[in-house]
DSSP file (Angstrom, degrees, kcal/mol; ACC not computed):
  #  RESIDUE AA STRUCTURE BP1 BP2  ACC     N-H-->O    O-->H-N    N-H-->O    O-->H-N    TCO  KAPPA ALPHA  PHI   PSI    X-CA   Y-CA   Z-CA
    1    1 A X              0   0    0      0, 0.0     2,-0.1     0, 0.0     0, 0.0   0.000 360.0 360.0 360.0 158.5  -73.1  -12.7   30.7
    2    2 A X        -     0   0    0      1,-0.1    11,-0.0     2,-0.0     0, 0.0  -0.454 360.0-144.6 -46.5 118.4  -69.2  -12.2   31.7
    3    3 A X        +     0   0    0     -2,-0.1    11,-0.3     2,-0.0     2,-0.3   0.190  64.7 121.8 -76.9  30.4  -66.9  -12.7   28.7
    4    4 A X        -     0   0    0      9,-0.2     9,-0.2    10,-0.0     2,-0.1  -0.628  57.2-139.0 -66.1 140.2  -64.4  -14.3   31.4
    5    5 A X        -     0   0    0     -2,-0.3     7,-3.2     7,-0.2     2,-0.4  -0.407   3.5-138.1 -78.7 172.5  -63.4  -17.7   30.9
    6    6 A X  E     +A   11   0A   0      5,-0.2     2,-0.2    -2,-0.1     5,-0.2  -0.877  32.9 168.8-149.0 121.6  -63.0  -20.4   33.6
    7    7 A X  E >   -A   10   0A   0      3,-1.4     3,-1.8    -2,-0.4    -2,-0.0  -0.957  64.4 -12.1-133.7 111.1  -59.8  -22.2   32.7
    8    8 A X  T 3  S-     0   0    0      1,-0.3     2,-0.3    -2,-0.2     3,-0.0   0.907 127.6 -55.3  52.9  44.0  -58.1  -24.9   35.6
    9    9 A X  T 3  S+     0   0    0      1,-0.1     2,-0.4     0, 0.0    -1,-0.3   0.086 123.0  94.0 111.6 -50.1  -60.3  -23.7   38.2
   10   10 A X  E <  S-A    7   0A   0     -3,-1.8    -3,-1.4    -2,-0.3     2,-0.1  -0.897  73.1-106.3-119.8 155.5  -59.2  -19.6   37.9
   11   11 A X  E     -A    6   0A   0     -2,-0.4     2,-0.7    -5,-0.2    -5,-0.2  -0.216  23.8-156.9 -63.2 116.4  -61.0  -16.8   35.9
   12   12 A X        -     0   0    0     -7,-3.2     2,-1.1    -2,-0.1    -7,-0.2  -0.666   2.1-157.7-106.0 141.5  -59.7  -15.3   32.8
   13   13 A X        -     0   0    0     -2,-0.7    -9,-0.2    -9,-0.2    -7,-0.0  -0.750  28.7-110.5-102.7 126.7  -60.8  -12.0   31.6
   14   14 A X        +     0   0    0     -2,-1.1    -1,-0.1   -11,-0.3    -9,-0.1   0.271  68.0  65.6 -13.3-161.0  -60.4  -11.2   28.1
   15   15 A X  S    S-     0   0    0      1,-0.1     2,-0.6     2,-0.0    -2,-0.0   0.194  84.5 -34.0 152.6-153.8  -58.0   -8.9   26.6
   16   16 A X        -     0   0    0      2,-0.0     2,-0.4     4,-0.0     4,-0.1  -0.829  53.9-177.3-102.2  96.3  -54.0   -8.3   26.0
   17   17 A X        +     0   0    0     -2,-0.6     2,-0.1     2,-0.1    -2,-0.0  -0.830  51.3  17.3-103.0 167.5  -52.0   -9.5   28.7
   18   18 A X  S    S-     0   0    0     -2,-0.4     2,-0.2     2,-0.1    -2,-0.0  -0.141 112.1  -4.5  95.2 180.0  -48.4   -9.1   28.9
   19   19 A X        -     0   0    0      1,-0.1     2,-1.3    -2,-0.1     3,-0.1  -0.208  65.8-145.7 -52.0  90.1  -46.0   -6.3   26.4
   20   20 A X        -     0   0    0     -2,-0.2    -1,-0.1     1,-0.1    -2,-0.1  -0.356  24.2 -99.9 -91.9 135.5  -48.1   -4.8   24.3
   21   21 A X        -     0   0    0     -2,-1.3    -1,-0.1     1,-0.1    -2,-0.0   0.530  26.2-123.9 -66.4 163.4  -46.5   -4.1   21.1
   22   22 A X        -     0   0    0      1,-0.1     2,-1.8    -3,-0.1    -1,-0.1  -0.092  28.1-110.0 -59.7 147.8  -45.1   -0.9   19.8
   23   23 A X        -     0   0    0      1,-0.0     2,-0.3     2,-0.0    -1,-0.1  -0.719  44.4-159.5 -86.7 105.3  -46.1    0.7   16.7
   24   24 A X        -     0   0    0     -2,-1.8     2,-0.7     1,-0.0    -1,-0.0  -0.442  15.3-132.2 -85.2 148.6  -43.2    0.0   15.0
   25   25 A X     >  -     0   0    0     -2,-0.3     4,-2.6     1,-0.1     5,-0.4  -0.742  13.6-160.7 -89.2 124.3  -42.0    2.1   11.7
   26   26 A X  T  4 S+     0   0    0     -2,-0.7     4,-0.2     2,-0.2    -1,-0.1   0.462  91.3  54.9 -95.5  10.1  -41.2   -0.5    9.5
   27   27 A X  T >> S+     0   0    0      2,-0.1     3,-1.1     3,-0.1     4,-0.9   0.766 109.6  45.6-102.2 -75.7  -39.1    2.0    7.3
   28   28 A X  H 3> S+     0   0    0      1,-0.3     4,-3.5     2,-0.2    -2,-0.2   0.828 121.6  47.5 -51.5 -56.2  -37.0    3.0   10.8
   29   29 A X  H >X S+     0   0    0     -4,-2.6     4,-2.0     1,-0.2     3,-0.8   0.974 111.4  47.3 -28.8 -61.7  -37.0   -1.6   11.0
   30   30 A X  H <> S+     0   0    0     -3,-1.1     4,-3.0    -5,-0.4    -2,-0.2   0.898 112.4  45.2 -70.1 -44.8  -36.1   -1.9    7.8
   31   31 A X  H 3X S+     0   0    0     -4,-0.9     4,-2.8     2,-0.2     5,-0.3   0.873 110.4  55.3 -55.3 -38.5  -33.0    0.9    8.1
   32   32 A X  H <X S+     0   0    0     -4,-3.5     4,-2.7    -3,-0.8     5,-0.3   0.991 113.6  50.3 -72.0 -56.8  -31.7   -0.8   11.9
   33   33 A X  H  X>S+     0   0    0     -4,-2.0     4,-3.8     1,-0.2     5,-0.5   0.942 110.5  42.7 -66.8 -40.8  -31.5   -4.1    9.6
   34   34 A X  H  X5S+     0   0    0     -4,-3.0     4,-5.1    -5,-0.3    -1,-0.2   0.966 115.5  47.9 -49.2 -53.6  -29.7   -2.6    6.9
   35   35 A X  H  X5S+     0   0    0     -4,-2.8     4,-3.0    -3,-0.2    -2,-0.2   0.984 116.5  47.2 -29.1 -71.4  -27.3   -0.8    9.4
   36   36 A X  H  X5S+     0   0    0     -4,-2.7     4,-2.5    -5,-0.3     5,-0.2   0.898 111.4  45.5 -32.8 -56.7  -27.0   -4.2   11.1
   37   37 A X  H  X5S+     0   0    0     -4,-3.8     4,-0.9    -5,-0.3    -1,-0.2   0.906 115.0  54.2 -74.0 -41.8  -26.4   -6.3    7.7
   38   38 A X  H >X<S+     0   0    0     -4,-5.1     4,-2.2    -5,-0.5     3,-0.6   0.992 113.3  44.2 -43.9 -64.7  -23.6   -3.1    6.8
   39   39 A X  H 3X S+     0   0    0     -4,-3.0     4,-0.9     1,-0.3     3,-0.4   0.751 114.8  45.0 -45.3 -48.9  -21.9   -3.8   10.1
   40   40 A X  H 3< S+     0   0    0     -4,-2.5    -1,-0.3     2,-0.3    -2,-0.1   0.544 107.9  56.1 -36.5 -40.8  -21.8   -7.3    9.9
   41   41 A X  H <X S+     0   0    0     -4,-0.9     4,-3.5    -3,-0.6     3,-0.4   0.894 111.2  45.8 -74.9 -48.1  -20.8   -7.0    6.6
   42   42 A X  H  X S+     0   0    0     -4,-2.2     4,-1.7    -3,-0.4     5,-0.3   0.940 105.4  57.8 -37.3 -68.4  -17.7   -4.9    8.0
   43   43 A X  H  < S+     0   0    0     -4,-0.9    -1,-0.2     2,-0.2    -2,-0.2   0.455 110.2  45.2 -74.6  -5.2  -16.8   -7.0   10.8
   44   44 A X  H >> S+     0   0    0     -3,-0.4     3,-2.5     3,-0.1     4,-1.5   0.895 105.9  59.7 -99.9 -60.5  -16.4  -10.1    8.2
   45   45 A X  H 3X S+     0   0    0     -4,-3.5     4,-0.6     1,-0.3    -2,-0.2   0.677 110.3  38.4 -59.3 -27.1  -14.5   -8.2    5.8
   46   46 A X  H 3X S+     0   0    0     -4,-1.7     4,-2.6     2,-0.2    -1,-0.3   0.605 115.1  57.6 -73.1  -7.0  -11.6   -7.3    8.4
   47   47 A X  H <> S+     0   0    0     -3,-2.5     4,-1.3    -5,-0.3    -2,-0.2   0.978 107.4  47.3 -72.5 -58.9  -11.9  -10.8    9.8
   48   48 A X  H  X S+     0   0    0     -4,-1.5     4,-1.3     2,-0.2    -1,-0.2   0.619 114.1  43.5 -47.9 -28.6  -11.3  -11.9    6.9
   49   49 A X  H  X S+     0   0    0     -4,-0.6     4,-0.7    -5,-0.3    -2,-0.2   0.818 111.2  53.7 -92.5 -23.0   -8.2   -9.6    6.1
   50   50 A X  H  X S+     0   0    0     -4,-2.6     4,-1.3     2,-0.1    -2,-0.2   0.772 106.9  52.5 -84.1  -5.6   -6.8  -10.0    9.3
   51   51 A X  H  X S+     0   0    0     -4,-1.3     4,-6.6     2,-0.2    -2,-0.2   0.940 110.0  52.4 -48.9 -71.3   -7.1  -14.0    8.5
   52   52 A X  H  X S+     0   0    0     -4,-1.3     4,-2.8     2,-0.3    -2,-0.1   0.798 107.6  51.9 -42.7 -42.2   -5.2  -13.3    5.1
   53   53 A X  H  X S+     0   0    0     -4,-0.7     4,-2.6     1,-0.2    -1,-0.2   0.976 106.6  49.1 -75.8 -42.1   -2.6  -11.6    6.9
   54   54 A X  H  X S+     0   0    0     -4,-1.3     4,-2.4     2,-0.2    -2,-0.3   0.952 113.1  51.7 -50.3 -53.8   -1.9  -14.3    9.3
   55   55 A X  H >X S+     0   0    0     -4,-6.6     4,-3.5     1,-0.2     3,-0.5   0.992 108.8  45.5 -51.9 -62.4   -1.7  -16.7    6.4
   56   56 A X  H 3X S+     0   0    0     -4,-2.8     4,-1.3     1,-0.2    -1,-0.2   0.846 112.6  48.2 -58.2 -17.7    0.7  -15.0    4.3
   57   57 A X  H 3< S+     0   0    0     -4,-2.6    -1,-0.2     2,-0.2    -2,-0.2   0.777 112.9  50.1 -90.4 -17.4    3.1  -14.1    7.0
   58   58 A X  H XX S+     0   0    0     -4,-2.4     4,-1.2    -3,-0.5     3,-0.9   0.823 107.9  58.9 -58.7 -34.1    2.9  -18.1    8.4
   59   59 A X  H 3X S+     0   0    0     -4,-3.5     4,-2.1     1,-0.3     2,-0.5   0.912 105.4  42.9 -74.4 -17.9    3.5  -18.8    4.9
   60   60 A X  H 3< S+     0   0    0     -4,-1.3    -1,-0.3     1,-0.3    -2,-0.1  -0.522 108.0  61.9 -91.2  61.9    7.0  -16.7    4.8
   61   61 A X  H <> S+     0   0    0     -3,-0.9     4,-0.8    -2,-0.5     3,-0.3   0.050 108.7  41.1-130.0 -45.2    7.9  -18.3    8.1
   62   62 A X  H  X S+     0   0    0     -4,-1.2     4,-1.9    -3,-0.3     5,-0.5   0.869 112.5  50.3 -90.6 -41.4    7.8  -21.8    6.4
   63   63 A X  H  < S+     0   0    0     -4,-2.1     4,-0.5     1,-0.2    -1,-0.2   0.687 117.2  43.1 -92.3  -6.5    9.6  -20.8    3.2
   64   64 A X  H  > S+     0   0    0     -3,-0.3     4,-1.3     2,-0.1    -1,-0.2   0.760 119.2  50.8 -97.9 -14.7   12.6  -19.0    5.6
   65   65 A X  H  < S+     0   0    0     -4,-0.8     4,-0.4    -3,-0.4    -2,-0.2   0.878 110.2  40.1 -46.3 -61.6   12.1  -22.0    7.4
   66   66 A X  T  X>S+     0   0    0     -4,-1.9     4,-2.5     2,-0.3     5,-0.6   0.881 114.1  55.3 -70.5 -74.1   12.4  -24.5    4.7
   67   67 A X  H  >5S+     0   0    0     -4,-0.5     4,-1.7    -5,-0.5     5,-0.3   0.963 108.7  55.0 -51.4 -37.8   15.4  -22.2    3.1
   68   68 A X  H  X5S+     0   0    0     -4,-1.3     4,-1.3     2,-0.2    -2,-0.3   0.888 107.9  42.6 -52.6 -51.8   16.9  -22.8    6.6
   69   69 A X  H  45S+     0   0    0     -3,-0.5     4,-0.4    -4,-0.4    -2,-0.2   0.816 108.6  59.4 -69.5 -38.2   16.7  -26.4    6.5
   70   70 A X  H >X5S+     0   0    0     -4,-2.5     4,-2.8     2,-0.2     3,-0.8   0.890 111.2  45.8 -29.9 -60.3   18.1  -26.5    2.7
   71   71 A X  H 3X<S+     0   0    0     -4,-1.7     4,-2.9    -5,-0.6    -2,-0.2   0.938 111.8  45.6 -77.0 -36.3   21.1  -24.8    4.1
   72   72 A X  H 3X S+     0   0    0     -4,-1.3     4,-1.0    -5,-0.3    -1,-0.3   0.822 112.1  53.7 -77.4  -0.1   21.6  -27.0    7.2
   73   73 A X  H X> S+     0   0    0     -3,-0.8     4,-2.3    -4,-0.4     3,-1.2   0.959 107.6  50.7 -87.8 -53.9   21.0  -30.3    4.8
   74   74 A X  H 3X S+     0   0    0     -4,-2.8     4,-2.0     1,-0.2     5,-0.3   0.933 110.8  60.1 -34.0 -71.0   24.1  -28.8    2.2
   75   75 A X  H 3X S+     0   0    0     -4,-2.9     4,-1.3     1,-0.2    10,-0.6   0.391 108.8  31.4  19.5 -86.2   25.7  -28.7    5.6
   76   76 A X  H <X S+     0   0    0     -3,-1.2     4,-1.0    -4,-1.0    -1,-0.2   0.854 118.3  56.6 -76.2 -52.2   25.6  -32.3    6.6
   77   77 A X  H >X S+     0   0    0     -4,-2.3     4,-3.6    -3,-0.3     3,-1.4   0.953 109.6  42.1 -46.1 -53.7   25.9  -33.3    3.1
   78   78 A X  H 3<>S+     0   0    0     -4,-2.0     5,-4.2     1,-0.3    -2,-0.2   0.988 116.7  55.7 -57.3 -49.5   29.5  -31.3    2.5
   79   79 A X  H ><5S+     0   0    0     -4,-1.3     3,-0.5    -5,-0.3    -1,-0.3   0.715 104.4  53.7 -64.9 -12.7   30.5  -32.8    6.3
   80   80 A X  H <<5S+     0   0    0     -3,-1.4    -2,-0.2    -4,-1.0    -1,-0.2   0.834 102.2  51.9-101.6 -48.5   29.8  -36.2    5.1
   81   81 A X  T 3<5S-     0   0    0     -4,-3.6    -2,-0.2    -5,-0.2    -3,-0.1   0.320 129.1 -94.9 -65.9  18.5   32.2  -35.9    2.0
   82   82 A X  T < 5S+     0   0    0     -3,-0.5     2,-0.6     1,-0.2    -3,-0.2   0.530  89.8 123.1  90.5   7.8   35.1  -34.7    4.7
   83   83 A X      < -     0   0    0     -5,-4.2     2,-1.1    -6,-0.3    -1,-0.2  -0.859  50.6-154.8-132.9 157.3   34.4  -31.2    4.1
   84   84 A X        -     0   0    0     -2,-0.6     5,-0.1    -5,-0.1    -8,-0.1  -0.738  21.6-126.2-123.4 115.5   33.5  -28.2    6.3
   85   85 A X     >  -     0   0    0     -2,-1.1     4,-0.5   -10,-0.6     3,-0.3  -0.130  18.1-132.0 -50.6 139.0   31.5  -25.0    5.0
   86   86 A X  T  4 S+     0   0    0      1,-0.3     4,-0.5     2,-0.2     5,-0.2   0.499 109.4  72.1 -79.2  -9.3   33.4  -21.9    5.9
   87   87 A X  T  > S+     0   0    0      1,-0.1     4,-4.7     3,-0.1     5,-0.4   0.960 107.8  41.4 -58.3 -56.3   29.9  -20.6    7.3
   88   88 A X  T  4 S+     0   0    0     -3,-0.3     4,-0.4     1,-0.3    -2,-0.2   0.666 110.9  47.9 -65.2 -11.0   30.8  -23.4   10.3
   89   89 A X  T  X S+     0   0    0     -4,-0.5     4,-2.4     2,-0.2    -1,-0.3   0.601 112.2  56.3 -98.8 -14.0   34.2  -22.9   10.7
   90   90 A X  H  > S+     0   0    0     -4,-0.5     4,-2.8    -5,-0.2    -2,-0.2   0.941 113.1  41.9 -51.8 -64.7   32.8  -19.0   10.9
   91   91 A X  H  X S+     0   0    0     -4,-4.7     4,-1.1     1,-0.2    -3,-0.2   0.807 114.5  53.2 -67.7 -29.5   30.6  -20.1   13.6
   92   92 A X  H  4 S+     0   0    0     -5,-0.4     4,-0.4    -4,-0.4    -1,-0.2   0.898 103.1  49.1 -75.4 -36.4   33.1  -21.9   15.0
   93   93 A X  H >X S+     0   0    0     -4,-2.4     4,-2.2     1,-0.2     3,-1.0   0.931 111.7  61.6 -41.2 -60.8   35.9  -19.5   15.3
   94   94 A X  H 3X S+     0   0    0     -4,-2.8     4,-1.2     1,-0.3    -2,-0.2   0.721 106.4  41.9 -56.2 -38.7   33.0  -17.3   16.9
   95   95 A X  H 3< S+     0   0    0     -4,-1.1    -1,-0.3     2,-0.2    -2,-0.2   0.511 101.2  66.4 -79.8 -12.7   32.5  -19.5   19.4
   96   96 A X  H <> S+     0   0    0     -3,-1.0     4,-2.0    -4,-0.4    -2,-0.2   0.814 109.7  43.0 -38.2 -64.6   35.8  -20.3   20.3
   97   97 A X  H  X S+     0   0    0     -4,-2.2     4,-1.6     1,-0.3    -2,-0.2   0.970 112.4  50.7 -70.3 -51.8   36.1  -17.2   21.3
   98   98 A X  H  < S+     0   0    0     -4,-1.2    -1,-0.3     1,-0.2    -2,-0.2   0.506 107.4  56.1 -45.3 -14.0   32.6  -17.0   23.1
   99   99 A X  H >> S+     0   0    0      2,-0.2     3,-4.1     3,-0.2     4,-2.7   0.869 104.3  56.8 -99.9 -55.6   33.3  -20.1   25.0
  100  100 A X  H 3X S+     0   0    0     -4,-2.0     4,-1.6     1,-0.3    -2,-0.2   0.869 114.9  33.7 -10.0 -68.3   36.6  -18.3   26.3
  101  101 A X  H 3< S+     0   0    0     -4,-1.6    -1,-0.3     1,-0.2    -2,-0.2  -0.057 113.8  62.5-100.2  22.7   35.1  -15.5   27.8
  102  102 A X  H <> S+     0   0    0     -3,-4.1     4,-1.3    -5,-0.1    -2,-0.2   0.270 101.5  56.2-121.5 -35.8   31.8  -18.1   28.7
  103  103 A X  H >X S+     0   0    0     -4,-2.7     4,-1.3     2,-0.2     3,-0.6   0.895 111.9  43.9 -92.6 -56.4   34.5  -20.2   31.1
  104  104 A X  H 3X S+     0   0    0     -4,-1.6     4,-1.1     1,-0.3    -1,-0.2   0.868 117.8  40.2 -37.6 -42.5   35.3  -16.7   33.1
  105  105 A X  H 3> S+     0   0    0      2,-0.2     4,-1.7     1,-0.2    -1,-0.3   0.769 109.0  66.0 -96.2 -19.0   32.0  -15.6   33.4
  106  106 A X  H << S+     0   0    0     -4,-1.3     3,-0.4    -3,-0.6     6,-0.2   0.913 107.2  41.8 -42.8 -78.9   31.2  -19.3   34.1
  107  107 A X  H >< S+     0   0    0     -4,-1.3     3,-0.9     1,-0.2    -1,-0.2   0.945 113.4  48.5 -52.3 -52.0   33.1  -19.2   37.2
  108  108 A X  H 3< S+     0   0    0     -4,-1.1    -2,-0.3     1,-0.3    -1,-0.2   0.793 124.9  31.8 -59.2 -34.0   32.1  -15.7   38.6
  109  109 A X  T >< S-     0   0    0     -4,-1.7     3,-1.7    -3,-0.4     2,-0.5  -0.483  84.9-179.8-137.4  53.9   28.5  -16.5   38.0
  110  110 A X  T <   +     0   0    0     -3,-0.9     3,-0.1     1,-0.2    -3,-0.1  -0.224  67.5  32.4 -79.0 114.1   28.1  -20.4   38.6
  111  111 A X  T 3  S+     0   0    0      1,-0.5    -1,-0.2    -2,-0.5     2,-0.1   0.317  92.3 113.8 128.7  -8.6   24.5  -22.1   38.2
  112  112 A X    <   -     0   0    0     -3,-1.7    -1,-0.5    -6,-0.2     2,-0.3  -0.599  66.0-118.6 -77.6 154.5   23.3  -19.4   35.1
  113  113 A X        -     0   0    0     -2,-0.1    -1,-0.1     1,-0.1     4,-0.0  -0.722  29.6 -89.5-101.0 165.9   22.7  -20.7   31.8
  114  114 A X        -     0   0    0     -2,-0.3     3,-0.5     1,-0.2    -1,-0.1   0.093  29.4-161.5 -62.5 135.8   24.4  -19.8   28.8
  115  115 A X  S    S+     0   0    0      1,-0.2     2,-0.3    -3,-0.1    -1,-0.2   0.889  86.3  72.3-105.4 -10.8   22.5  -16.8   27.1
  116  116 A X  S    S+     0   0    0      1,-0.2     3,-0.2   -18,-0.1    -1,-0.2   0.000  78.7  87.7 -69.3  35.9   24.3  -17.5   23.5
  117  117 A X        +     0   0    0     -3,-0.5     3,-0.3    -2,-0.3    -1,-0.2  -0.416  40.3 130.2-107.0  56.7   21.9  -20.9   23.2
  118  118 A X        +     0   0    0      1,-0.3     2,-0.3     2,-0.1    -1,-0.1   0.675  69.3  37.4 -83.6 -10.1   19.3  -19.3   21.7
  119  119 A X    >>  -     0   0    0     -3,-0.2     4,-2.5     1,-0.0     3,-0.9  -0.831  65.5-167.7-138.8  93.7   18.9  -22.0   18.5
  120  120 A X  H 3> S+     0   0    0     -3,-0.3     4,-1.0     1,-0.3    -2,-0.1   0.551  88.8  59.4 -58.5 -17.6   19.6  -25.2   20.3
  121  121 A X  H 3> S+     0   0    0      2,-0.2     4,-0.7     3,-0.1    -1,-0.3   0.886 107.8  49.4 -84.2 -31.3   19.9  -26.8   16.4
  122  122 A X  H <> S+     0   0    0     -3,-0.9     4,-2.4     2,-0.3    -2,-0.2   0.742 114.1  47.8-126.5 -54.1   23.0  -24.1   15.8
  123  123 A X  H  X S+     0   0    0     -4,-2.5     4,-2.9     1,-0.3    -1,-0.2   0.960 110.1  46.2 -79.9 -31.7   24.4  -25.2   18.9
  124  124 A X  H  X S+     0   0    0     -4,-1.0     4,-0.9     2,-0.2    -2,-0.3   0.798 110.7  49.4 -68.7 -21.5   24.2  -28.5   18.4
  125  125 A X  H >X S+     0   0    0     -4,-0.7     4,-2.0     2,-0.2     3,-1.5   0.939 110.6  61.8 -77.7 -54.5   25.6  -28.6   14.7
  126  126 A X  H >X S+     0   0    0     -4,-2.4     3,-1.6     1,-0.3     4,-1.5   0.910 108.1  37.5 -39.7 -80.6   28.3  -26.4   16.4
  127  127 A X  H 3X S+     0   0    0     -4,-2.9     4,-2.1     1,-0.3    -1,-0.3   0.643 108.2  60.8 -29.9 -38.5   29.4  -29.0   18.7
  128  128 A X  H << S+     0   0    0     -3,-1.5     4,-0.3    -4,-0.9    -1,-0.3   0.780 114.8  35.0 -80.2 -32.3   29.0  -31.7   16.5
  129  129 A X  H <X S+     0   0    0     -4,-2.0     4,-1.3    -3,-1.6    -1,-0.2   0.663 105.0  62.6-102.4  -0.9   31.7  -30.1   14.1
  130  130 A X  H >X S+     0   0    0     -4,-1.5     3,-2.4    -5,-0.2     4,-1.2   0.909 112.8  46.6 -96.5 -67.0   34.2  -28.4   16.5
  131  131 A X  H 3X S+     0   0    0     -4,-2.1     4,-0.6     1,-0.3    -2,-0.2   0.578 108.8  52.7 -71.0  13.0   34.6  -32.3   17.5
  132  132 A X  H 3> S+     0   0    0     -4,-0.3     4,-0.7     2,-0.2    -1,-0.3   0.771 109.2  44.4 -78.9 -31.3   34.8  -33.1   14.2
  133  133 A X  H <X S+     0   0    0     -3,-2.4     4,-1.4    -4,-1.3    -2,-0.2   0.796 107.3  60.5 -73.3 -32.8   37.5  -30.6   13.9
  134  134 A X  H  X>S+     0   0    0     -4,-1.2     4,-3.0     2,-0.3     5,-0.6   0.956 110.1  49.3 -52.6 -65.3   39.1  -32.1   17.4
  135  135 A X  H  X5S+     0   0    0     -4,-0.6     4,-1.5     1,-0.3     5,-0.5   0.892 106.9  47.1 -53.3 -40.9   39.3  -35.4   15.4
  136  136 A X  H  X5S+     0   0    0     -4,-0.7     4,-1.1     3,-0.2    -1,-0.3   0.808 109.6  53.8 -91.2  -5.2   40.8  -34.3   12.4
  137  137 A X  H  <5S+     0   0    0     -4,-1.4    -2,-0.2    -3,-0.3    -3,-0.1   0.828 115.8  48.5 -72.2 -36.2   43.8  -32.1   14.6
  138  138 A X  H  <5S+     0   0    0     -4,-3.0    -3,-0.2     2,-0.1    -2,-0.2   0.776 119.1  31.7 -85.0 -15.8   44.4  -35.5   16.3
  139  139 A X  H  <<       0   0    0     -4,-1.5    -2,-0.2    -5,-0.6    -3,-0.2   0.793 360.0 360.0 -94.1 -37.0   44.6  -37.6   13.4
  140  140 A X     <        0   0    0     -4,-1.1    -1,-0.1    -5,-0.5    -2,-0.1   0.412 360.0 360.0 -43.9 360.0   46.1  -35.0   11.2
């Protein structure tokens, strides 16, 4: 008799349907995995170093940060016992002058904004002590 089956109605014939497989070289296998597991291996160890980098250079971003904040806290502190660091009356002189030559160009060029606000905390401490200084020239 046929060794076809009769499965749901249609006829099967024996055999290998579908991709039949290679003869693979299991030493040529075994090398593509190794390769593979090398690359792999690669592509974590620079992930990982470019990880590392990112961290340490966030962390010196916080500690100039931090040293940043230190300085503007002396600041406030020295301005609260009546007196003002000669870095801010530096920065104030300097801007004295910048403001000058800011009202000139002010007119000629009306509706631009200012390109010396570039640390909006800087300016504002600025402000805050040239009318601190306005206060002590009129009570002084």
């Amino acid at each position: 008799m046929d060794d076809s089956k009769v499965v749901g109605g249609k006829v099967k014939k024996p055999g290998k349907r579908g991709r039949k497989p290679a003869k693979i070289d299991l030493k040529a296998k075994l090398e593509r995995s190794r390769q593979s597991a090398r690359e792999c291996r690669a592509r974590k160890k620079l992930r990982y170093q470019y990880l590392e980098e990112l961290v340490s250079s966030r962390e010196r971003a916080i500690c100039a940060l931090r040293e940043e904040l230190e300085m503007y806290k002396q600041w406030c502190m020295a301005m609260d016992q009546g007196k003002i660091p000669s870095e801010i009356k530096a920065l104030l002189t300097g801007e004295e002058q910048g403001k000058a030559q800011q009202n000139s160009t002010k007119l000629a060029k009306a509706g631009k904004t200012e390109a010396n606000s570039s640390n909006p905390l800087r300016e504002a401490m600025a402000n805050v002590l040239w009318f601190d200084l306005l206060i002590q020239d009129i009570d002084g």
